[in-house]
C-alpha positions in Angstrom: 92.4 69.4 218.5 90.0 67.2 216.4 87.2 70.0 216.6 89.9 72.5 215.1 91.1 69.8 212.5 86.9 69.4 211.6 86.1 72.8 211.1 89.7 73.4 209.2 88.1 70.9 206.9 84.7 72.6 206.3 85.9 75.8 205.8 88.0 74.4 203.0 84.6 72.8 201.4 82.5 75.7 202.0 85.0 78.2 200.5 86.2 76.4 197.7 89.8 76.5 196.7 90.0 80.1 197.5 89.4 79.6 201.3 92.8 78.2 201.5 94.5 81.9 201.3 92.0 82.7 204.5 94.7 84.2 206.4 93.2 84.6 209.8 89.2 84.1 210.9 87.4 84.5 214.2 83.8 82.8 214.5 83.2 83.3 218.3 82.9 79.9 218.8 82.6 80.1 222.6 80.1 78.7 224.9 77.3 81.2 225.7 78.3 83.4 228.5 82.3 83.3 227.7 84.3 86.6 228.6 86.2 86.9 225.1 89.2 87.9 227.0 91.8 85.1 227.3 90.3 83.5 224.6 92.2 82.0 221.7 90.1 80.1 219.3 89.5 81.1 215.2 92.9 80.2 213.3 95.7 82.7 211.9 96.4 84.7 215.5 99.7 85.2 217.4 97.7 85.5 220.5 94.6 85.6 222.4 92.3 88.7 222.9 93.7 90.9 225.3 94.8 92.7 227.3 92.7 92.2 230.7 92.5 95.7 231.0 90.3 96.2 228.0 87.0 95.7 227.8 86.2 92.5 227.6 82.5 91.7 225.9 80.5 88.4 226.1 80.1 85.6 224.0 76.2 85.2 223.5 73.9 82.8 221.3 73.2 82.7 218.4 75.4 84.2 215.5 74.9 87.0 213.5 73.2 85.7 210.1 73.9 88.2 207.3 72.3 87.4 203.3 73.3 84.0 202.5 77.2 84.3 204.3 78.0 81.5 205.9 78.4 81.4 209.5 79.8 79.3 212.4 80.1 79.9 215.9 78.3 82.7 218.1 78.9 86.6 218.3 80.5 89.1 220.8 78.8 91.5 222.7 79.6 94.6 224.1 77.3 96.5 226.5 76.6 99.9 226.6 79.3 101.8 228.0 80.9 105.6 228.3 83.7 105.0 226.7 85.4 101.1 226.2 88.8 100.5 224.7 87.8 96.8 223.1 90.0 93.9 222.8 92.9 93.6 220.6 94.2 90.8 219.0 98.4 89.9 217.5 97.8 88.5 214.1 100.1 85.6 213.3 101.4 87.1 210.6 102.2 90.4 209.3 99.5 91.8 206.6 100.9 94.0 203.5 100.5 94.4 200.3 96.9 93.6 199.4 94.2 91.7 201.6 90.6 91.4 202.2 88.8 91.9 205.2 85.1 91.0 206.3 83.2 91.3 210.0 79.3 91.1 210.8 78.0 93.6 213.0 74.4 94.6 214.6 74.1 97.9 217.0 71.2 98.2 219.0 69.9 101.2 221.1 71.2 104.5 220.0 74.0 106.1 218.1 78.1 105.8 218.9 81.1 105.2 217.2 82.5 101.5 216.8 85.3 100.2 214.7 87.3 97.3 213.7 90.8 98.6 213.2 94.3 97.9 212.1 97.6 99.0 214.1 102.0 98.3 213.3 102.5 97.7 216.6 101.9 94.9 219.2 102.1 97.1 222.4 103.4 94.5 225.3 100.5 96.0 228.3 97.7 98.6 228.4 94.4 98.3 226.1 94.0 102.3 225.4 95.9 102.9 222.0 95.9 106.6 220.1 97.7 105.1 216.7 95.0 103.1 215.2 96.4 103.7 211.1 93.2 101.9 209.8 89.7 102.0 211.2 86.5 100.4 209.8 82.8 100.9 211.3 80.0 103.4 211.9 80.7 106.8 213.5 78.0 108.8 215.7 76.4 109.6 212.6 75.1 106.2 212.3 77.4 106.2 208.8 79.8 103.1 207.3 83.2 104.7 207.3 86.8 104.7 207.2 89.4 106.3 209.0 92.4 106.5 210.8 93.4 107.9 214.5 96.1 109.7 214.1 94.8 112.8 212.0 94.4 111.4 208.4 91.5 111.8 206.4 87.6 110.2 206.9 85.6 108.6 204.3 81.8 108.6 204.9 80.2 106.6 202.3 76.8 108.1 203.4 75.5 104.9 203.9 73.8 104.3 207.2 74.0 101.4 209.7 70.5 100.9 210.3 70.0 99.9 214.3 68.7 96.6 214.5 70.0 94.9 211.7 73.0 93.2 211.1 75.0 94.7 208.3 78.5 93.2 206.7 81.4 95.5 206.2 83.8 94.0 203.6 87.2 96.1 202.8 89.9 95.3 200.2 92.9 97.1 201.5 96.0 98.0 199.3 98.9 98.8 201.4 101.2 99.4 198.4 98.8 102.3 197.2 98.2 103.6 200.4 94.7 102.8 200.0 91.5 100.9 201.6 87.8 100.6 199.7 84.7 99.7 201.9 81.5 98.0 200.8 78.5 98.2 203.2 76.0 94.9 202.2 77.6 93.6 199.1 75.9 90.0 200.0 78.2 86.9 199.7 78.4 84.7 196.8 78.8 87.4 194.0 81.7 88.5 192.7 84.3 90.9 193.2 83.2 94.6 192.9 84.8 96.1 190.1 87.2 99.7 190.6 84.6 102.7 191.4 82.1 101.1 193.0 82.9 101.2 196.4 80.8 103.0 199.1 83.9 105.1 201.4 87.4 104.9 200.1 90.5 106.1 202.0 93.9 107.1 199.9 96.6 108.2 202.7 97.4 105.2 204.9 100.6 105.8 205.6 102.0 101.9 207.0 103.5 99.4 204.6 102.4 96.2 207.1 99.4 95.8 210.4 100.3 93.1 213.2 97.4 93.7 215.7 93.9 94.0 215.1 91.6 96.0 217.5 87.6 96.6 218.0 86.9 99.8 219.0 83.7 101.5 220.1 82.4 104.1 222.4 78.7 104.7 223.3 76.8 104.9 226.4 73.4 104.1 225.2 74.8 101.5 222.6 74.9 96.9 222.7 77.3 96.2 220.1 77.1 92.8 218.6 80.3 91.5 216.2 80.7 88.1 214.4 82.5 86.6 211.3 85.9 88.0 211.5 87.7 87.2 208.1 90.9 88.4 206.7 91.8 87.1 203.4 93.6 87.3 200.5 90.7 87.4 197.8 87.4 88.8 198.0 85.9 84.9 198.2 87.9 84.1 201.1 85.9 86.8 203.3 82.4 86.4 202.0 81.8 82.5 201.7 78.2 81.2 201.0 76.1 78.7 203.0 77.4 75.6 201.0 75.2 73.5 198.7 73.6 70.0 199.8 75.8 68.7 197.4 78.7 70.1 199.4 77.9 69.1 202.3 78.0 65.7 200.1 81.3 65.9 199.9 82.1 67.4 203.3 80.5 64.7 204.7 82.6 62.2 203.2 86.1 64.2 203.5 85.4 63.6 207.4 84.7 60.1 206.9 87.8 59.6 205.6 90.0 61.8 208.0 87.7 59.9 210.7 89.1 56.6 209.5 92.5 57.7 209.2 92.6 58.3 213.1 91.2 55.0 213.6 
């Protein structure tokens, strides 16, 4: 409980104000070796990664370090396989209307799809969903795109993941239009894009609201690595920057003080 109340705390320094409209964030930080399903840590989920039928992917040492993004925690792998139906997750609350979301991600070893997606529905068993409304990742052509899984249009931005490097997918969504933009490497720190300037953009989403977030990826010559989960509600809440010394200042006493107050 402490640990959780510590790193609430620095997330609220190194964010700024903005990092208090961070509405859910998953930092892998498990011990080396951890099966991710079961697990429950990050803050703003209804539930742990699941189901046990899925598969399951290994914490492993160190995090994925993207630009000048701050980072906490470890990553998840996932081996090579034929074909895996990844984790899901409940969020702990419903998203609509606009939001913001951010994820790390290195792929080493060949090409294959793999997606970080968006569905309605919480299904109560089974890992192997056809419904996905919103996906976000790399397809076999080694491209950033969006999609969907139940027939509605692709968006290849034409820019390609490169193997071996990790990359940072950032996505403002807008469930009102109907819509999702994707940036591939914008960097943390600077500001929001403006309008026309995104790499892929999708314009027929058809749900007004996502409860369950779900990795995806298929590939049988493909290690997947993910990190840095964020979903937020501006663009600085899912692309925060290593903080300052002098933040770390002020971090430093913000603990103090919580420290004494549990005295």
């Amino acid at each position: 409980m402490k640990r959780t109340i510590l790193v609430a705390i620095a997330l609220m320094f190194i964010g700024g104000t903005a990092s208090a409209a961070l509405i859910a964030y998953e930092p892998f930080d498990y011990a080396d070796g951890t099966q991710i399903l079961g697990q429950n840590g990050g803050f703003g989920w209804g539930g742990a990664w699941g189901p046990a039928d899925c598969c399951g992917g290994v914490v492993k040492q160190p995090g994925l370090q993207f630009d000048l993004c701050d980072e906490l925690g470890n990553k998840l792998e996932f081996a090579p396989q034929e074909e895996c139906w990844t984790p899901v997750r409940p969020l702990g609350e419903e998203l609509s209307g606009v939001f913001y979301v951010s994820y790390s991600v290195e792929f080493q070893g060949g090409n294959a799809d793999f997606f970080l997606g968006f569905d309605p529905n919480v299904p109560s068993s089974g890992c192997r969903y056809t419904s996905t409304k919103l996906m976000i990742g790399k397809d076999w052509s080694s491209n950033a795109v969006l999609g969907d899984d139940i027939g509605g249009g692709w968006s290849n931005s034409g820019v390609v993941i490169q193997d071996g490097l990790t990359h940072l997918l950032v996505t403002r969504v807008d469930l009102n239009a109907g819509m999702a933009e994707l940036w591939v490497d914008p960097g943390c720190c600077p500001p929001e894009p403006g309008q026309g300037t995104a790499d892929a953009v999708k314009t027929d989403i058809q749900d007004n609201a996502f409860d369950l977030l779900q990795l995806r990826g298929w590939g049988p010559a493909m290690t997947t690595y993910v990190d840095e989960i964020r979903i937020g509600e501006t663009w600085d809440d899912v692309t925060p920057c290593i903080p300052e010394p002098a933040t770390f200042t002020l971090l430093g006493l913000g603990l103090f003080g919580l420290l004494r107050r549990r005295k």
